[in-house]
Steps between C-alpha positions, in 0.01 A plus 500: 500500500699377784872453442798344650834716372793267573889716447794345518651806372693602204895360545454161777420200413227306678431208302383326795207740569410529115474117466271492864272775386457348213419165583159352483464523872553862544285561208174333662586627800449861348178402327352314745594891724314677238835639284362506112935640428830423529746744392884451542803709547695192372823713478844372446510147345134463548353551159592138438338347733213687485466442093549149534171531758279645246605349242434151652174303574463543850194674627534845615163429709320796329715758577589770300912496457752777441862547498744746481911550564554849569347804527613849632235491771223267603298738678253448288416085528570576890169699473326232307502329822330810676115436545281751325166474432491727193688247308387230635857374647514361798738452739780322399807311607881622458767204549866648468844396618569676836799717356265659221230600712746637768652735225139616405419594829762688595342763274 
């Protein structure tokens, strides 16, 4: 498994970013990298947009997709990016808006 976790986080709204990472584009590019899934942090106002993808026709480029609006923490898909052999994951790819991942590291 390789994965690409995308946040937006739980109370912004990045429409923009949802509708780029989920365009047909983006999607090859991942598979053509090796990525077999997609999971989203599609947060506020994003479950829309991100329904509307999977529910429509357009190819999702054999990906594996996943969504979510909020959780507590999200340690645990941050690690899904972490290589480790044991479980076959390799390493991934974290995209995030500049203020989340600030906030995360100040811990």
């Amino acid at each position: 498994m390789k994965l690409c976790f995308v946040t937006v986080g739980a109370t912004a709204s990045f429409q923009k970013l949802l509708e780029q990472i989920l365009s047909s584009q983006f999607l090859e590019t991942l598979s053509k990298r090796g990525y077999t899934h997609l999971l989203i942090q599609y947060g506020k106002d994003g479950q829309q947009i991100f329904q509307n993808f999977i529910d429509s026709d357009q190819p999702h480029h054999g990906l594996t997709l996943g969504g979510f609006d909020f959780q507590p923490s999200i340690d645990a898909q941050m690690m899904m990016t972490v290589e480790r052999e044991a479980l076959n994951q390799e390493r991934g790819l974290i995209i995030c808006h500049a203020g989340m991942m600030h906030h995360y590291l100040a811990y």
